[in-house]
ZAMARGU-4260 file (C-alpha; in steps of 0.2 Angstrom, whole numbers, plus 5000, padded with zeros to 4 digits):
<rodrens>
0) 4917/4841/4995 | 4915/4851/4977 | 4903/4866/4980 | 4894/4877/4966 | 4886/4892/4969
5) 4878/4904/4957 | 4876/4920/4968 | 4865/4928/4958 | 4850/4921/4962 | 4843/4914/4978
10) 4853/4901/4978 | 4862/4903/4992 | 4854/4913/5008 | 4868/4923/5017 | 4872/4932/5001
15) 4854/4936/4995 | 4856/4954/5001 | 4873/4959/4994 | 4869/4949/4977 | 4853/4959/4974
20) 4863/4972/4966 | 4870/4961/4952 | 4860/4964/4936 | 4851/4950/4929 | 4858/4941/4916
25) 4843/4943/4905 | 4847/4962/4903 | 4861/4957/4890 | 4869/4972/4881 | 4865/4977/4863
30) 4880/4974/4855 | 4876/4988/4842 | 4875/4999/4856 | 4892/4996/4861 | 4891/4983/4874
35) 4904/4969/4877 | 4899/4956/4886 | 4915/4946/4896 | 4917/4931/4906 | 4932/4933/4920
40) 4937/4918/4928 | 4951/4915/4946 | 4957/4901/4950 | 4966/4899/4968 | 4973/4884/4978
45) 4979/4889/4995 | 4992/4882/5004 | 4985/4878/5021 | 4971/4878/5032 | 4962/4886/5041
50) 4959/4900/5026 | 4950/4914/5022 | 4952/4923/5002 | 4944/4939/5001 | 4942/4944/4981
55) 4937/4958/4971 | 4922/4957/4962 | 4916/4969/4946 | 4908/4984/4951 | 4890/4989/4942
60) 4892/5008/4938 | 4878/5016/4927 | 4880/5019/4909 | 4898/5009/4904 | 4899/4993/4914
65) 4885/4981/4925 | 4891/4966/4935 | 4877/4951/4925 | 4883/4936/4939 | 4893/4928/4949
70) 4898/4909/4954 | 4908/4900/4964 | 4914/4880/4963 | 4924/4874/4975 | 4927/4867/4993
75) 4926/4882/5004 | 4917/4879/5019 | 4908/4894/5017 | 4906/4910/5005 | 4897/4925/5008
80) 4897/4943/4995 | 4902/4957/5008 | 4903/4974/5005 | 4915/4988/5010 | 4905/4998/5022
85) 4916/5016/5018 | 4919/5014/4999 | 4905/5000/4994 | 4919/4989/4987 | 4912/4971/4984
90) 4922/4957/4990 | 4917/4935/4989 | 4925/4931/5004 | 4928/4912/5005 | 4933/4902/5023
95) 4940/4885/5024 | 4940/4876/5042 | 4954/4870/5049 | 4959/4852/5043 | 4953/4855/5024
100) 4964/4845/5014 | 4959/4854/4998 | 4959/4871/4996 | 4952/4876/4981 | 4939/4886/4972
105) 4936/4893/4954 | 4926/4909/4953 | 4920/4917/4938 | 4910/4934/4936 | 4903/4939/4919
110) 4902/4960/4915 | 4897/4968/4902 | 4906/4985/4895 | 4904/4999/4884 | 4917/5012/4883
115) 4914/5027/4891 | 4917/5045/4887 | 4906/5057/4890 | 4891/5051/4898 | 4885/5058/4912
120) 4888/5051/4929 | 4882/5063/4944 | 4886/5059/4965 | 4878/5063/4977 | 4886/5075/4989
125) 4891/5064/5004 | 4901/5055/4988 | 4909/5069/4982 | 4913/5070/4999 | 4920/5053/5004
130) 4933/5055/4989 | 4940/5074/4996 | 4947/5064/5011 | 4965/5061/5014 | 4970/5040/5016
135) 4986/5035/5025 | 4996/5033/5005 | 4986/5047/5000 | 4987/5063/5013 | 4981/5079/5006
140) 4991/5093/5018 | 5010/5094/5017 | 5021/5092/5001 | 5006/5087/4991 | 4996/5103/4996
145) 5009/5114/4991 | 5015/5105/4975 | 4994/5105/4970 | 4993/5123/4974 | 5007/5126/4962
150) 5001/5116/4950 | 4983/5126/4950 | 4986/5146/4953 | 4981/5153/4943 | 4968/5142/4938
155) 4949/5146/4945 | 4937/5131/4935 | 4938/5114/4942 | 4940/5106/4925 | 4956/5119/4922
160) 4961/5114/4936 | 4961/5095/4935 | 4969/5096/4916 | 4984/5107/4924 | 4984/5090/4937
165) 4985/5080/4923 | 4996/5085/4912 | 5007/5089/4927 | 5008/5069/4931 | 5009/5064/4912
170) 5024/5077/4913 | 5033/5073/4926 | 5029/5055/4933 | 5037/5040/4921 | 5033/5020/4920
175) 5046/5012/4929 | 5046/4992/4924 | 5055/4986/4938 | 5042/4992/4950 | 5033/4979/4958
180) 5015/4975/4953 | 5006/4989/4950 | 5014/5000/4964 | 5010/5007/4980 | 5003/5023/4979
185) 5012/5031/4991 | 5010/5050/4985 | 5020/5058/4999 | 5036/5048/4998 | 5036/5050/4981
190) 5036/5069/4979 | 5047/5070/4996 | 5058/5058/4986 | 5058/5066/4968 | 5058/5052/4962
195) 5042/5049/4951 | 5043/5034/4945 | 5031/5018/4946 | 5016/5012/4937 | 4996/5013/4937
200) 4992/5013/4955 | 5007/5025/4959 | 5003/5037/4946 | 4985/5035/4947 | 4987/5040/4965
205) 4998/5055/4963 | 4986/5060/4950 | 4970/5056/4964 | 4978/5064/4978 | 4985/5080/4970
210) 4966/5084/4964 | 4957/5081/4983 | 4972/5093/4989 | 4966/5107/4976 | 4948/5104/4982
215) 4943/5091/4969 | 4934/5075/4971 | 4945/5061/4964 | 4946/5042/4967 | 4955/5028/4959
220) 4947/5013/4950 | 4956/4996/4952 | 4953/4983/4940 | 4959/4973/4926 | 4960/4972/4909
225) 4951/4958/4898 | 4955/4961/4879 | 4965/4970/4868 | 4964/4989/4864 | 4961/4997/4848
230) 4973/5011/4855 | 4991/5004/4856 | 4991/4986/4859 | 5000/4987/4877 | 4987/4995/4884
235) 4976/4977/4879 | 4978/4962/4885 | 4967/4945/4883 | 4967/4929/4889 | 4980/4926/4902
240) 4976/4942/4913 | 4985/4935/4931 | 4996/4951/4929 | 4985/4962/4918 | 4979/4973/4932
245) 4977/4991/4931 | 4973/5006/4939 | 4964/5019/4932 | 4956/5036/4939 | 4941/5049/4940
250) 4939/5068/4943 | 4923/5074/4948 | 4916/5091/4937 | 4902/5099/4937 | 4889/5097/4929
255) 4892/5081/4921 | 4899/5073/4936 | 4912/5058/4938 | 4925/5060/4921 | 4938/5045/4917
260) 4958/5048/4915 | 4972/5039/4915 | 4986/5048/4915 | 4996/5030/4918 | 4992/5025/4901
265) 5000/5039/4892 | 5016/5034/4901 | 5014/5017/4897 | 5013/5019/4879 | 5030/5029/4882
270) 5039/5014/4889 | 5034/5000/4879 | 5029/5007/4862 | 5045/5016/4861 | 5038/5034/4857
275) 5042/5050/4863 | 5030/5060/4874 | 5030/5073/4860 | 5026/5061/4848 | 5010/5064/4838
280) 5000/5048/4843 | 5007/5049/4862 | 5000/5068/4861 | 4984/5062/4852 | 4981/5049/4868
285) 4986/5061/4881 | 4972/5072/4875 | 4961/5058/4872 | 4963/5050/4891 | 4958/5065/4898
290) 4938/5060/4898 | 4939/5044/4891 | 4942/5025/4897 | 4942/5010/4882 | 4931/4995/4893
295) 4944/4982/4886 | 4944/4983/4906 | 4934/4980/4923 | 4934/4990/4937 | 4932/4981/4955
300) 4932/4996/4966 | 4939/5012/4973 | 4942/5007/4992 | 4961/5014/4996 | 4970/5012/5012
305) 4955/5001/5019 | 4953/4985/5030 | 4942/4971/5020 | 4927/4964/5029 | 4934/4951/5042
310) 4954/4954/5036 | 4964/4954/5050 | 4972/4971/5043 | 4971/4988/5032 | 4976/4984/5014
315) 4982/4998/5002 | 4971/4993/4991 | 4960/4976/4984 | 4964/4973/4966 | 4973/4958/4969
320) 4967/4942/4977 | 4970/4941/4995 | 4972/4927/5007 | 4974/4924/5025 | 4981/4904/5027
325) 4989/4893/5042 | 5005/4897/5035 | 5005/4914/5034 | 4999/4928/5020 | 5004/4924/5001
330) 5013/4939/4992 | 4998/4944/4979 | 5012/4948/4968 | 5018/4931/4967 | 5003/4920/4958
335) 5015/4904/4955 | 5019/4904/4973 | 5001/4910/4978 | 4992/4897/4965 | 4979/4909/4958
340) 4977/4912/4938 | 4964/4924/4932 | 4957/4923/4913 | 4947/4931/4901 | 4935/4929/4886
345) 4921/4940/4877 | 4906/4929/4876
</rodrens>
């Protein structure tokens, strides 16, 4: 049986309460104003039944990026929004019952984004909070403690203090490109290693975690990008996003509140444009991504080192689409084998 579902609306009781926070779609974006308006489509076939598919699903964060709708169509036996109860992160979890002969579904979300620099974004404190915490990848005592205090002496002003972070990690971390997806973040083993090599989430994390060891707030952003950047054109992408994801991060400063970086960028650019870091445009980015994220991307959420609702275990993260099957777990980072392909278009 073929199943459509706009969740939205009232359509569909079990998700009425989580789907309330979607904006409506009537509250388009002025495209004057900056607003870009995208529809982001998955596709997933499993292998075998029973099934559950957990997926990330666009987050709606004040002033640079709302989440308009979201619909399903498929044959999943049932499909219910759930949300994170730590980090908020909202997840469509899909089931299929045991015997399905056709395990399909076709989701698509459409988000609107404006690119975001300076505009306030404030937390309350039990958020500021959440995001001092140490995660199992992302422990705050030990080698990152003392690598963040060396980093920061000195320094007394939280915003000094994350810039020495950052530029620290634009220094001294590089994009390796045989690393596999987007990394794993695992902070501690990479400074006990030396060896600071990955890509976004790894150096996103280091980034993350060496700020919540000096005493500031910081959190990861997982997402995906969904057009092509006015920057450099590998930090775009549009079309075919099924490997475009990305990892970005925040620092929280008073007074303005949650800033934007991406320290993993600035490396990027380094591997594939072919520039040195002292190079005039790399140095004119670094400075740039310190406050500043181009929305030719949406953010899904900030949960690290969390266990999705009914997921039979912790995940490092969800930025990926996830799936539990009769035959086992299918390697995120393997779509052809997986079946899922994830598009994109500016509507």
């Amino acid at each position: 049986m073929d199943r459509r579902r706009l969740l939205a609306g009232a359509a569909m009781a079990p998700v009425l309460a989580a789907a309330s926070r979607f904006v409506p779609a009537a509250a388009a974006g002025d495209p004057e104003s900056g607003w870009r308006r995208f529809e982001l489509t998955t596709e997933v076939t499993l292998t075998a039944a029973p099934a559950s598919l957990w997926l990330p699903i666009g987050q709606t964060r004040r002033s640079y990026q709302r989440a308009l709708s979201l619909g399903w169509q498929g044959t999943a036996d049932a499909a219910e929004l759930v949300d994170d109860p730590v980090y908020g992160a909202r997840i469509l979890r899909l089931k299929w019952k045991p015997g399905a002969s056709v395990r399909q579904v076709r989701v698509t979300q459409i988000v609107e984004t404006r690119d975001r620099s300076d505009q306030p974004d404030p937390a309350a404190p039990a958020e500021q909070a959440l995001y001092l915490k140490p995660t199992v990848n992302m422990p705050t005592d030990g080698i990152v403690r003392t690598t963040a205090d060396k980093i920061v002496a000195g320094k007394t002003m939280p915003r000094e203090r994350a810039k020495a972070i950052y530029d620290w990690v634009v220094d001294n971390t590089f994009r390796d490109p045989a690393t596999r997806g987007c990394g794993l973040g695992n902070i501690a083993a990479m400074l006990r290693s030396g060896y600071l090599g990955g890509k976004c989430a790894d150096i996103s994390s280091l980034m993350v975690g060496l700020c919540r060891a000096a005493g500031i707030p910081a959190r990861e952003v997982y997402g995906i990008r969904v057009a092509a950047s006015r920057q450099f054109a590998c930090l775009g992408h549009a079309g075919d996003e099924t490997k475009a994801q990305h990892c970005r991060a925040e620092v929280y400063l008073d007074p303005q509140g949650w800033v934007p970086v991406d320290p993993a960028d600035v490396r990027k650019v380094v591997l594939e444009a072919k520039l040195p870091l002292d190079a005039p445009p790399v140095q004119a980015l670094r400075q740039r991504l310190f406050g500043y994220w181009e929305m030719n991307w949406i953010g899904f959420n900030s949960a690290r080192d969390f266990t999705p609702p009914g997921a039979p275990h912790a995940l490092d993260f969800l930025m990926y689409p996830y799936a539990v099957t009769a035959d086992g777990e299918p390697d995120w980072l393997e779509p052809g084998s997986f079946r899922y392909r994830v598009t994109a278009r500016q509507v």
